[in-house]
N, C-alpha and C positions, 0 to 999 in steps of 0.2 A: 404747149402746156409746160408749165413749171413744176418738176421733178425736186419735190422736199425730201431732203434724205434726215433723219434721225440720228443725232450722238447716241453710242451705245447703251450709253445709261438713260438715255432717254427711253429709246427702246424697250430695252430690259427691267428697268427700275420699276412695273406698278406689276412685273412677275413675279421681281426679287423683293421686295415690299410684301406680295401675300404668301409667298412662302417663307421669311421672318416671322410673321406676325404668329404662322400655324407652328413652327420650332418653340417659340417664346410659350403660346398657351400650353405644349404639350409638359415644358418642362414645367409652368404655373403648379399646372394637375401633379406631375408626382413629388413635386417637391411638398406639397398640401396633403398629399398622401402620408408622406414620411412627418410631416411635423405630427399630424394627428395620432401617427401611430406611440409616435415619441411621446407624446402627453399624455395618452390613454393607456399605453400599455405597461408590462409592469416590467420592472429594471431585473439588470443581469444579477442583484444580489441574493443570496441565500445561505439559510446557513450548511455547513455539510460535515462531517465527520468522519475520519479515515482510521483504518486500522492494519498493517501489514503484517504479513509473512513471510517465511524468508527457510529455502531449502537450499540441495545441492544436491547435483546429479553427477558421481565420478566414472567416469570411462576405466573399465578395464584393461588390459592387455590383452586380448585374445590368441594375439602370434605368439608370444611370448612367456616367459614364466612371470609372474602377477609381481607385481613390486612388494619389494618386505621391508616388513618395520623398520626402521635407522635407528631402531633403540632409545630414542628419545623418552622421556617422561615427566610432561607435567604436574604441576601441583600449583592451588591456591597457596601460598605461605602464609597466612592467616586466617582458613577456612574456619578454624572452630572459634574465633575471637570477632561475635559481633561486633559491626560497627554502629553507634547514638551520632548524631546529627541533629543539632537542635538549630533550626533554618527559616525565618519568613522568604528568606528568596531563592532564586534557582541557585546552586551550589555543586561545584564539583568533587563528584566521589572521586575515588581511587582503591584499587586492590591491587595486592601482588601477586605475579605468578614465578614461578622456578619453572628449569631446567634441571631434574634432579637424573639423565640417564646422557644419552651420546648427545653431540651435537644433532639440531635438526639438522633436516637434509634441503627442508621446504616451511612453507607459512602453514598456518591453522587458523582457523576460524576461533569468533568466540562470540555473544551474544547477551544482550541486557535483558530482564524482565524483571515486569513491574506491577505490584498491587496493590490497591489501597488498604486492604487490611487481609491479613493472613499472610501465607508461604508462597513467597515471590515466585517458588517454581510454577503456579496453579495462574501465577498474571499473563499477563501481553508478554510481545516482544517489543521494547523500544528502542532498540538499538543495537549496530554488530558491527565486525567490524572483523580486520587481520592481525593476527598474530604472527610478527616476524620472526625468523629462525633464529633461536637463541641455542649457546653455545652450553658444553656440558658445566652446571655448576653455576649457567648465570641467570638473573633472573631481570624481570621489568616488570614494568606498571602499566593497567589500562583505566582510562580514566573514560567518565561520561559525565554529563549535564544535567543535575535532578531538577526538573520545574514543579515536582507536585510532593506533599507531603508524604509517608508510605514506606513501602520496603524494597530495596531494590538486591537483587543478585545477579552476580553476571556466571555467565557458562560457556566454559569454553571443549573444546573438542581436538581428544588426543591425535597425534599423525597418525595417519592411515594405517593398518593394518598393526594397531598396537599391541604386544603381547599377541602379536600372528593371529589375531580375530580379524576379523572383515568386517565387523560392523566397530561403528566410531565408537569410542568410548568416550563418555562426557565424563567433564568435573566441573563440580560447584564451589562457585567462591563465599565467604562469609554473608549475612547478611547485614544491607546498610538499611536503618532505619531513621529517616525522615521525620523529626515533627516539626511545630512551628507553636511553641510555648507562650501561653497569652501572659501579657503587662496586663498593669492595672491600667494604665491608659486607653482610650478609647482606639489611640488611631493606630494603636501595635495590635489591637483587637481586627479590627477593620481589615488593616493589611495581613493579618493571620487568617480570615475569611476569604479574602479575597485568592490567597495561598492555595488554600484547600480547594476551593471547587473554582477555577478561572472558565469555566463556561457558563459558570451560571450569570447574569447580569442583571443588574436592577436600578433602574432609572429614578429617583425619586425628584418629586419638583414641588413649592410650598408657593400660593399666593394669599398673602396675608392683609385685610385692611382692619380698622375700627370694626365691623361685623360680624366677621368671622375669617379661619382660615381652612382654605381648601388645599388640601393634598391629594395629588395623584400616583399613583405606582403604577409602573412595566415592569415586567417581570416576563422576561423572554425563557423561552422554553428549550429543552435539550436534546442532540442528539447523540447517542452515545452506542456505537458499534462492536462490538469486541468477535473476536474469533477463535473457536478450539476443534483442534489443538492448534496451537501458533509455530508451530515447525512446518514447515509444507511436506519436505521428502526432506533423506537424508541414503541417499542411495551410492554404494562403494559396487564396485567390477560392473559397470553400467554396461552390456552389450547387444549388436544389432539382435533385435526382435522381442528384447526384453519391455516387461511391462511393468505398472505399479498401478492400485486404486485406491482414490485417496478421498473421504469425506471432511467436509469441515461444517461446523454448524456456526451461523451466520447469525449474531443474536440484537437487538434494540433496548437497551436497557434506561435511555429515555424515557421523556414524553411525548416528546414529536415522532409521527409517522415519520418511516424514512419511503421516499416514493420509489425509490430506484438506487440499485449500488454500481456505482462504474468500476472497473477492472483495471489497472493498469499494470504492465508488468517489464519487470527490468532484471539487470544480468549482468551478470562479470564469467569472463572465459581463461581459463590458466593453463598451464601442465599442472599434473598432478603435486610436482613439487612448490609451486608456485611461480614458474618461472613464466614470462608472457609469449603472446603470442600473435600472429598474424588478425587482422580484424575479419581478412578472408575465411582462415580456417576458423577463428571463434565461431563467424555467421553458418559456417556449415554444421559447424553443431549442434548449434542452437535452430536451424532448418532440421536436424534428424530427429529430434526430441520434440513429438506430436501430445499435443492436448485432445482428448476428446473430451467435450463437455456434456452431461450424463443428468437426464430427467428419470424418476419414476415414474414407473405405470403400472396398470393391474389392481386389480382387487386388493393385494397382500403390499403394492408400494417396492414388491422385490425384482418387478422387470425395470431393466433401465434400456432408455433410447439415446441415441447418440444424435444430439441437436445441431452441433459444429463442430467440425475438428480443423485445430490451427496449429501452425509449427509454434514453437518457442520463438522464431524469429517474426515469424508474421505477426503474433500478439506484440512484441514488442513497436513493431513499426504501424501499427492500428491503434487510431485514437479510440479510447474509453467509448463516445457515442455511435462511432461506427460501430464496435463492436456489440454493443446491445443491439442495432439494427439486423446485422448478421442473427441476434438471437431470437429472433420474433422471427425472422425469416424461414429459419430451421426449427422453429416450435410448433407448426404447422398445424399442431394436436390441440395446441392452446393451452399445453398443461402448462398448470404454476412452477412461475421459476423464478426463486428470490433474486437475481440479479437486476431481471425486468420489472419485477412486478410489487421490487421492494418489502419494509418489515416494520409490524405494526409495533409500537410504542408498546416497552413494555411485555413485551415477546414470554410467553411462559418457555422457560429452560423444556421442557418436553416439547415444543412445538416443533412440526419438522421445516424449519427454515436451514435444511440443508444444500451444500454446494459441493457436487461430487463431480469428479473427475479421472480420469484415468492418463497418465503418459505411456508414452511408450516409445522405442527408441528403434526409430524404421529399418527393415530390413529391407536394403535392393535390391539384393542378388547381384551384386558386383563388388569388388574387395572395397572395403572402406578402414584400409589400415589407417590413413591419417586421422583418425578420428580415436585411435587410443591415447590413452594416459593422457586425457584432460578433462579439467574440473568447470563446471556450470555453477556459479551460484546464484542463485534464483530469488527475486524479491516480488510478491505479489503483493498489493496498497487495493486495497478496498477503501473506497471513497463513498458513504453515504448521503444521496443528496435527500433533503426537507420535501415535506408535500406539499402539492398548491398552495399556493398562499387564499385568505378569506380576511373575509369581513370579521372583525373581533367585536363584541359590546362586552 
C-alpha cells in the first residue's frame, strides 16, 4: 500500500480557509454596525455655556503668632475718573493701581467683573489674575480684554491682615464703559450688532427667480448661565476642623433649556506671601480642604443631606461626567439637583435652582504643621450643556 503523505498547507489549508472566512464576517458585522451608527446618530456638537467663580482658602498659623500686615496700601489711582470706550471690537482696558504704604512683602489678588447694563459690581467675574509686590510709592497697570459692550470694574484685594483686620479688604477701580456707536452705514451697523450680542446667530439665505422670491431664516437659540454671588469663599486663618457654608444660585436666562451643568475645578497653591511651592505639599492641601455637596429635604427645604464629599484634590483630578455619575449615585432619594437634572430657560430669579456646599478643612488628629501659611486659590467654571436635540418645523 502507498502511504500519501500531505504538504502542510495542504493539510491545514480548507481549516485555515473556514476560520478566515468566520474573522472576515465577524469584522463585516461590526464594522456595519459602526457605519450605521455614524449615519443615524447624532454628532458630538452642541451648544454650551459656562460661567466661573473663583475664591481662596488662607491657611493660618496655628503654632505660631498669625502673620501681620507689612503695611502696605493699595489704591486705584483713578478710581473716581470713569473711563468712555467707544469700541465695535474687543479692546484693551487698563487701570492703575499704587502702592501708597510699605513695600509689599507678597502678591494679591485682584479680579474683573462684568455687566451689561448697570453697576459692574452686581455682574460676573470675567477675569483675575496676580498682583505683584509693588514697592512703597510705586504703582502699575492691569490690563484685560473687553469682547462685549457694557461696564467693566476690576477689584482688587488688600494684603492680608490689613490695617490688623483678618478679613480682606477689597478696592474698587473706576468704571470702564463699553459702547459701540452706530454710522450711518449699514455694515458699521451690522458689526455693532453683531458686537452686542455675539451668541445670538442668524442665518439668512434668498433664492430668487422670475416668480417670486423665497427667503428663509435660523435663528439659533441661547444659553445663558450666570451665578451669585460670583466669589466662592474668601477665607483668612484657614485651620484643621474649621468649616464654611456656601449657597450659590444657578440661574438660565436664555431660551434653551440647559439639561445638565458640568463642574469643573482648578487651583493654584502658594505661601501666604506668594512665594511657591512643592506640587507635593500644594496636593496635600488641596486633599485637606473637603467638599461636601448639599441637597434639601423636608417640608420647610431647611434639612440638608450630604450626597458626595470630595477632596479639593479629587474634584480636580475627576472629569466633569464622572463626577455627575458619582452624583446620581449619592442622590439615592432622587431629590432635585440642578447640576444633574439641569435649568429651565428662563428661570424666575425666585426659583430655587440652588448649589450649596459646605468645605471644610480635615481634622486627623495628627500634627499637620506643614500645612500652614499657604494660600488655595480656587476656580470653579460651570459649564451648561443644551437639551436633547428635536425635530424643529
Amino acid at each position: 500500500m502507498i502511504k500519501i503523505r500531505y504538504t502542510r498547507s495542504r493539510k491545514f489549508g480548507k481549516r485555515n480557509w473556514t476560520g478566515n472566512l468566520v474573522v472576515k464576517l465577524i469584522a463585516i458585522f461590526y464594522i456595519s454596525i459602526l457605519t450605521i451608527s455614524y449615519l443615524t446618530g447624532s454628532t458630538s456638537a452642541y451648544f454650551s455655556d459656562t460661567v466661573q467663580i473663583t475664591g481662596m482658602f488662607q491657611a493660618g498659623t496655628w503654632n505660631s503668632p498669625a502673620e501681620q500686615w507689612d503695611k502696605s496700601s493699595l489704591i486705584f489711582s483713578n478710581k473716581d475718573n470713569n473711563q468712555q470706550i467707544n469700541s465695535c471690537n474687543p479692546v484693551k482696558v487698563t487701570v492703575s493701581i499704587a502702592n501708597t504704604g510699605n513695600d509689599m512683602k507678597g502678591t494679591t489678588e485682584y479680579e474683573v467683573f462684568y455687566i451689561a447694563k448697570g453697576n459692574a459690581k452686581a455682574g460676573s467675574i470675567v477675569g483675575n489674575g496676580i498682583i505683584n509686590p509693588l514697592a512703597k510709592g510705586k504703582s502699575g497697570q492691569l490690563t484685560f480684554t473687553a469682547s462685549f459692550p457694557g461696564n467693566y470694574k476690576f477689584k482688587a484685594y488688600q494684603r492680608p491682615f490689613h490695617n490688623f483686620k483678618n478679613e480682606r479688604k477689597e478696592l474698587w477701580s473706576e468704571t470702564i464703559s463699553i459702547t459701540c456707536s452706530a454710522k450711518s452705514n449699514s455694515s458699521t451697523k451690522e458689526s455693532e450688532e453683531n458686537f452686542e450680542n455675539k451668541s445670538r446667530v442668524g442665518v439668512e439665505g434668498e433664492n430668487q427667480n422670475i416668480l417670486a422670491i423665497q427667503a428663509s431664516t435660523f435663528a439659533s437659540g441661547t444659553l445663558n448661565l450666570t451665578v451669585d454671588p460670583t466669589t466662592l469663599v474668601n477665607i483668612n486663618n484657614f485651620k484643621p476642623d474649621d468649616w464654611t457654608n456656601k449657597t450659590f444660585k444657578l440661574t438660565n436666562k436664555g431660551t434653551l433649556d440647559i439639561k445638565k451643568v458640568k463642574l469643573h475645578t482648578s487651583y493654584t497653591v502658594t505661601k501666604n506671601n506668594g512665594d511657591s511651592i512643592s506640587n507635593s505639599l500644594a496636593n496635600s492641601f488641596a486633599d485637606a480642604i473637603m467638599v461636601d455637596f448639599l441637597v434639601e429635604t423636608g417640608d420647610n427645604g431647611k434639612d440638608k443631606v450630604v450626597i458626595l464629599t470630595k477632596s479639593l484634590l479629587q474634584l480636580r483630578d475627576m472629569t466633569p461626567d464622572d463626577l455627575a455619575k458619582e452624583f446620581a449615585l449619592g442622590n439615592s432619594a432622587g431629590t432635585s439637583y440642578v447640576l444633574t437634572d439641569g435649568i429651565k430657560a428662563g428661570t424666575d430669579p425666585k426659583s430655587p435652582d440652588n448649589f450649596k456646599v459646605k468645605f471644610r478643612f480635615t481634622e486627623t488628629d495628627v500634627p499637620q504643621n506643614e500645612l500652614q501659611d499657604l494660600k488655595l486659590n480656587l476656580t470653579w467654571k460651570f459649564e451648561g450643556i443644551q437639551e436633547d436635540v428635536q425635530e424643529r418645523n
